[in-house]
C-alpha positions in Angstrom: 0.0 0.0 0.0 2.8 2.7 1.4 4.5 1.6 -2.3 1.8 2.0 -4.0 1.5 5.6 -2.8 5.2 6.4 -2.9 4.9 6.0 -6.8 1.6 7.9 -7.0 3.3 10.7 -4.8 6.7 10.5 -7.1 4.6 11.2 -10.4 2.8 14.5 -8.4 6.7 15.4 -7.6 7.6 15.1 -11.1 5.1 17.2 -12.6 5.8 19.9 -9.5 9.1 19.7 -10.6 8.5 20.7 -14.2 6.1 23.3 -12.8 9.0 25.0 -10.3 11.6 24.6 -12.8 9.1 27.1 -15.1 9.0 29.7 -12.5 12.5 29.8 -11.5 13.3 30.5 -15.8 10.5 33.1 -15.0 12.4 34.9 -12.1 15.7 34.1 -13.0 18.5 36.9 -12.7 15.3 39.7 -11.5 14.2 41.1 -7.9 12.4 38.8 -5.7 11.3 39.5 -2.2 13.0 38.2 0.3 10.7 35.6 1.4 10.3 34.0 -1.9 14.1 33.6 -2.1 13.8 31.7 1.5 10.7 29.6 0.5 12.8 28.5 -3.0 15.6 27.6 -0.7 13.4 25.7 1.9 11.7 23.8 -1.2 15.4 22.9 -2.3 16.9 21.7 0.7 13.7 19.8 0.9 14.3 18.3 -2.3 17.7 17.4 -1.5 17.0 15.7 1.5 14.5 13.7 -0.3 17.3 12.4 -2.6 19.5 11.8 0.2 17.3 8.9 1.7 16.8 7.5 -1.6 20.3 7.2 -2.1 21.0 5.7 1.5 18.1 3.2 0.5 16.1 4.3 3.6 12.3 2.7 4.2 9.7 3.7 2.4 7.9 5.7 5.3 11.0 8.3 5.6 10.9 8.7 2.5 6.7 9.7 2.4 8.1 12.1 4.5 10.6 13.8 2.8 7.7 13.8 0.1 5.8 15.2 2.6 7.9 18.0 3.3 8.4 19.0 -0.1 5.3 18.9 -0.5 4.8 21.4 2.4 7.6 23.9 1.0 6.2 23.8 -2.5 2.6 25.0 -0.8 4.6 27.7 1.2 6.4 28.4 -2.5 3.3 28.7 -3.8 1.6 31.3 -1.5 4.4 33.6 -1.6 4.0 33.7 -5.2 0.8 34.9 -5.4 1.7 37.4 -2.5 4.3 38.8 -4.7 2.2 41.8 -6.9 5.2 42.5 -9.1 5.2 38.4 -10.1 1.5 37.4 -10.2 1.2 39.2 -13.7 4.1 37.3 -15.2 3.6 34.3 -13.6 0.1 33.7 -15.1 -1.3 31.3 -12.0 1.8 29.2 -11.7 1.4 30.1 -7.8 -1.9 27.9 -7.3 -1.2 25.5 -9.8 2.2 24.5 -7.2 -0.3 24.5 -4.3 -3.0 22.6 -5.9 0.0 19.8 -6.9 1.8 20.1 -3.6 -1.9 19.7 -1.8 -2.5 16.3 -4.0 0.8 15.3 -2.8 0.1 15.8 1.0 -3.6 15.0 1.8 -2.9 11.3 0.7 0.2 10.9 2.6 -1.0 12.1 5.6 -4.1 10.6 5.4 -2.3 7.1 4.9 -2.4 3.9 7.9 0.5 3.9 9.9 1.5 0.5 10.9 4.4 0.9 13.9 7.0 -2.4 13.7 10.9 -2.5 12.8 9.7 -5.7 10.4 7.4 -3.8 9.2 9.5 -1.2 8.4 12.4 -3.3 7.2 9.4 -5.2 5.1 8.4 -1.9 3.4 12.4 -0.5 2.7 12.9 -4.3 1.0 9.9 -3.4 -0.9 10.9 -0.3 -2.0 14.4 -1.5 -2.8 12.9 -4.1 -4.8 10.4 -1.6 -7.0 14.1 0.7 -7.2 15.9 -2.3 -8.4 12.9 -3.3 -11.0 13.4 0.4 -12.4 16.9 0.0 -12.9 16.3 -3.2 -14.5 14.0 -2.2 -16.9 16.8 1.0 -17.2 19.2 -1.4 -18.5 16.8 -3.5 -20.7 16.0 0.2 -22.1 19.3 0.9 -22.7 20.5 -2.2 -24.2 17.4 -2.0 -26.3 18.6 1.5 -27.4 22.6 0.1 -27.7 20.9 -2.8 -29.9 18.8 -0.4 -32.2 21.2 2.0 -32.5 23.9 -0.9 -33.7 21.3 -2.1 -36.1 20.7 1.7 -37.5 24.7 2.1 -38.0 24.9 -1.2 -39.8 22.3 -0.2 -42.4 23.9 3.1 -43.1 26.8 1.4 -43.6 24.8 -1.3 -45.9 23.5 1.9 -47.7 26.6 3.9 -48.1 27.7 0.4 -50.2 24.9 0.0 -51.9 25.1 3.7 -53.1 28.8 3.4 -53.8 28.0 0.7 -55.8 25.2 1.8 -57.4 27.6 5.2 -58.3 29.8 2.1 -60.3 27.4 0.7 -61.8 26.1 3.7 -63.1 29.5 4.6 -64.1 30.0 1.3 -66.1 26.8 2.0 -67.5 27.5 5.4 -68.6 30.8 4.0 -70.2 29.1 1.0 -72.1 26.7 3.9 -73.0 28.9 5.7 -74.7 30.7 2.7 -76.1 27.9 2.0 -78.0 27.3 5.7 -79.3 30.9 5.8 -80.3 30.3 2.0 -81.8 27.7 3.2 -83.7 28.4 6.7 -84.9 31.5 4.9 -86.4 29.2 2.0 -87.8 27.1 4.6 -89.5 30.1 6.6 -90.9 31.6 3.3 -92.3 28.4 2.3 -93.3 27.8 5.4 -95.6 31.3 5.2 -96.6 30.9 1.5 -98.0 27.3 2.6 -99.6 29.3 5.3 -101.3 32.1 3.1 -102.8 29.3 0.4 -103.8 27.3 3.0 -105.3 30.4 4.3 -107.6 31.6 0.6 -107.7 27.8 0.2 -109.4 27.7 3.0 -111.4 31.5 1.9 -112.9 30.3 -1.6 -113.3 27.3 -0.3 -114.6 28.6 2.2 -117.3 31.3 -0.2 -118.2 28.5 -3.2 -119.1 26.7 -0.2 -121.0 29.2 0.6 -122.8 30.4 -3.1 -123.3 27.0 -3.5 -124.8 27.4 -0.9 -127.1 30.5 -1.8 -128.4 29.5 -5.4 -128.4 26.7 -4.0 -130.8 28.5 -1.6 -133.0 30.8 -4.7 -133.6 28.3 -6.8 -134.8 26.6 -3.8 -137.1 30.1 -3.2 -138.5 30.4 -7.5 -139.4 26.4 -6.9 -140.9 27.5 -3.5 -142.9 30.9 -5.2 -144.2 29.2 -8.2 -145.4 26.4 -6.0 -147.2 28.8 -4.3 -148.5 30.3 -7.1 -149.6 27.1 -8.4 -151.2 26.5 -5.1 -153.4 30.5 -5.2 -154.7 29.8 -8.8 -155.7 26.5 -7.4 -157.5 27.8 -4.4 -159.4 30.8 -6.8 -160.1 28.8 -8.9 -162.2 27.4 -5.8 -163.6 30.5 -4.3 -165.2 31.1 -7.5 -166.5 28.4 -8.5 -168.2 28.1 -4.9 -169.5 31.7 -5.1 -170.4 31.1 -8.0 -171.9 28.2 -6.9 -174.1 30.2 -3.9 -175.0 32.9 -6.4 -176.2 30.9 -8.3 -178.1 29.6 -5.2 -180.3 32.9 -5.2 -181.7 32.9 -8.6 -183.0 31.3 -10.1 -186.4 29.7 -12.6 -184.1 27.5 -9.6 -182.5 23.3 -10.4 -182.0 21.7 -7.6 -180.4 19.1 -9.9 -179.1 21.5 -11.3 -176.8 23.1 -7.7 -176.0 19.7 -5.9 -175.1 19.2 -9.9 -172.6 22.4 -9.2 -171.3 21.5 -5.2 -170.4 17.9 -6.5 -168.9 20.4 -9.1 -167.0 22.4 -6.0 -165.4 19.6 -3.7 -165.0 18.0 -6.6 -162.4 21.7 -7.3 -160.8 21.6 -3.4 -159.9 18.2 -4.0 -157.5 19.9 -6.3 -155.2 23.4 -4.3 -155.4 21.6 -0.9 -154.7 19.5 -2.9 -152.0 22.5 -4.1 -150.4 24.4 -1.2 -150.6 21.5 1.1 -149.3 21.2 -1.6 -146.1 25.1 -1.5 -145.5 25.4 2.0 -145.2 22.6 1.6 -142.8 24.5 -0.8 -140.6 27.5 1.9 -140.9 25.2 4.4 -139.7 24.1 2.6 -136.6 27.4 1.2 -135.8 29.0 4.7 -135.3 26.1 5.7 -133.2 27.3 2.7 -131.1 30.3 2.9 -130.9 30.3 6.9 -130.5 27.5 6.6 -127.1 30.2 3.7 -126.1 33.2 6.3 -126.6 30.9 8.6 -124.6 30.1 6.1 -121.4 33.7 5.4 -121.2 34.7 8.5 -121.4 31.7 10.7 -118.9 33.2 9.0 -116.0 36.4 10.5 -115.4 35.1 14.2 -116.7 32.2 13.8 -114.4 34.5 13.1 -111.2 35.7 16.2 -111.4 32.7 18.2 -111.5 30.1 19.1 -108.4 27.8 16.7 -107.5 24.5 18.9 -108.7 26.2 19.3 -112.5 26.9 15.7 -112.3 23.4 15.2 -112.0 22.4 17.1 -114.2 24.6 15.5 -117.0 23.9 12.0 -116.1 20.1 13.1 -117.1 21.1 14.4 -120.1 23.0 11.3 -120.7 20.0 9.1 -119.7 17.4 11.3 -122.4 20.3 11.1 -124.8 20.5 7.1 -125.0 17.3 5.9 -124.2 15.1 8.7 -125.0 12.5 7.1 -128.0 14.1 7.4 -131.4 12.7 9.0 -134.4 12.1 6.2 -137.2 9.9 7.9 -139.4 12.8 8.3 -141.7 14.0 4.6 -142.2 12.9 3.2 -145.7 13.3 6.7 -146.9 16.6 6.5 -149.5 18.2 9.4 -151.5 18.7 7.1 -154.7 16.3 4.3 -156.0 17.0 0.7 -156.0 14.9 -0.8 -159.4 13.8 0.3 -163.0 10.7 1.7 -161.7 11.9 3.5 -158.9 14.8 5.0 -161.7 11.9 6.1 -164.1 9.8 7.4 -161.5 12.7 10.0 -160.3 13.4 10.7 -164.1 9.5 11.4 -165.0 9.6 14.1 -161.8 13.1 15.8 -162.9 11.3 15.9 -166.1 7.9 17.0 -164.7 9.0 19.5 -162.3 10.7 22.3 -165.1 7.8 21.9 -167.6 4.9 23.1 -164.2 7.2 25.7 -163.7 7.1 27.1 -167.3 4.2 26.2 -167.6 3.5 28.8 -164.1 6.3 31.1 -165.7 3.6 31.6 -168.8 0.1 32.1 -166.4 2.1 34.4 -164.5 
């Protein structure tokens, strides 16, 4: 019971202790009455004696009365604050609230059973010791508690600072292989347009070069086509001369028939239709064979001029190129021939040379 009420008196005796300490920051280093000054030191002393038996371990009765006595110099504390005029302003009711603490402090002490006995006594000081040595107890299991937690806390900073040096590595490695790759592939992508570049001239070489290999190729074979045409039409008018010859021979013999003269001139007047033909079809093959092999002389030839000029005039002269050689061609003209190839044709020409004066006389006179 007396423990019990120990305890209950020590929390009232902590809170009064938070409540002087307030007033003495209040009055600190100012002008007190003399009175006040006593009743602080009274309250004090009182409070020293109090620790004084609870360091010498003495029963728990001495020490309700060292309570008790506090208790009693806080009260007299108390009224002399609210006696002091020049302090009751400041102080905002601090006074009564000490009285009113050091009252709840006293009325149940002194209203307590006392039980006379040394045993008893001795009984309640064991007591007492034992509820001080549970405190300290539960002291240390604070404090180890707080050793424990406070071990635990620096071993995960020290688990943190790691993991952020680390992660400052790895993000360093990172960073590196980063920029690895962007160097890896800027250089990819320079070599890669390099190689594109080389292909594309490698192409437009190879290109060119099988152009103008076809062109050649075929102004080869026109100029085979145009000699052996030519060839043809020699043979023809060959024949010609001689059987003309030969008629022209035979006039100056006694042997001469102009029956077989005038065959003989029908004979070389129907050898020249083959030799003109031939003739007019070779110089066709020579034609197109110096187209080809002037557009191959060309395609050989536009590649080195053109790697010397900028890249937008050689642009624009490949496209003239490109019109030049497979732009449609103009046909309308093939067939057309500036001498005849037969009788007919050789009659026709002579009845318009003959035809063509005469209307114009004949104008000549209207006019």
């Amino acid at each position: 019971m007396m423990e019990d009420l120990l305890i209950k008196s020590q929390e009232h005796l902590y809170e009064l202790q938070i409540v002087t300490k307030e007033i003495r920051e209040l009055v600190v280093n100012k002008s007190v009455p003399n009175n006040l000054k006593d009743a602080f030191d009274s309250y004090d002393s009182s409070i020293d004696s109090y620790n004084d038996s609870i360091d010498r371990e003495e029963s728990t009765q001495s020490i309700l009365e060292c309570v008790k006595n506090i208790a009693i110099y806080a009260e007299n504390l108390g009224h002399n604050l609210n006696q002091s005029k020049d302090l009751a302003a400041s102080l905002n009711g601090k006074g009564e609230e000490i009285i009113s603490l050091a009252r709840e402090i006293q009325a149940p002490i002194e209203s307590r059973p006392v039980v006379l006995g040394q045993s008893n006594s001795e009984i309640k000081g064991v007591s007492f010791k034992s509820v001080k040595n549970d405190l300290q107890a539960i002291k240390t299991d604070h404090e180890r508690h707080d050793e424990r937690i406070k071990k635990l806390l620096g071993e995960n900073e020290s688990k943190i600072s790691l993991l952020e040096e680390k992660l400052k590595v790895i993000e360093t490695e990172v960073n590196d292989k980063l920029s690895d790759i962007d160097r890896v592939y800027t250089v990819t992508i320079s070599t890669v347009t390099d190689k594109k570049e080389q292909i594309d001239k490698l192409l437009s070489h190879a290109s060119g070069k099988t152009i103008a290999g076809d062109f050649e190729q075929s102004a080869i074979d026109e100029r085979g086509m145009a000699n052996w045409l030519r060839r043809g039409a020699l043979l023809c008018m060959a024949m010609i001369v001689c059987v003309v010859g030969y008629s022209f021979w035979e006039t100056t013999t006694d042997s001469f028939q102009w029956e077989n003269s005038v065959f003989r001139i029908i004979l070389a007047l129907m050898l020249s239709v083959p030799a003109a033909y031939l003739a007019r079809e070779s110089a066709k093959h020579r034609e197109q064979q110096y187209n080809h092999l002037q557009t191959s002389l060309d395609l050989k030839s536009i590649t080195p001029y053109m790697a010397s000029l900028p890249e937008d005039e050689q642009h624009k002269l490949k496209v003239e190129i490109a019109n030049r050689i497979f732009a449609s061609k103009d046909y309308t003209k093939v067939g057309i021939d500036s001498y005849p190839i037969n009788v007919h044709e050789m009659v026709m020409e002579i009845i318009k040379k003959v035809e063509l004066p005469s209307s114009t006389k004949q104008s000549d006179k209207i006019s």
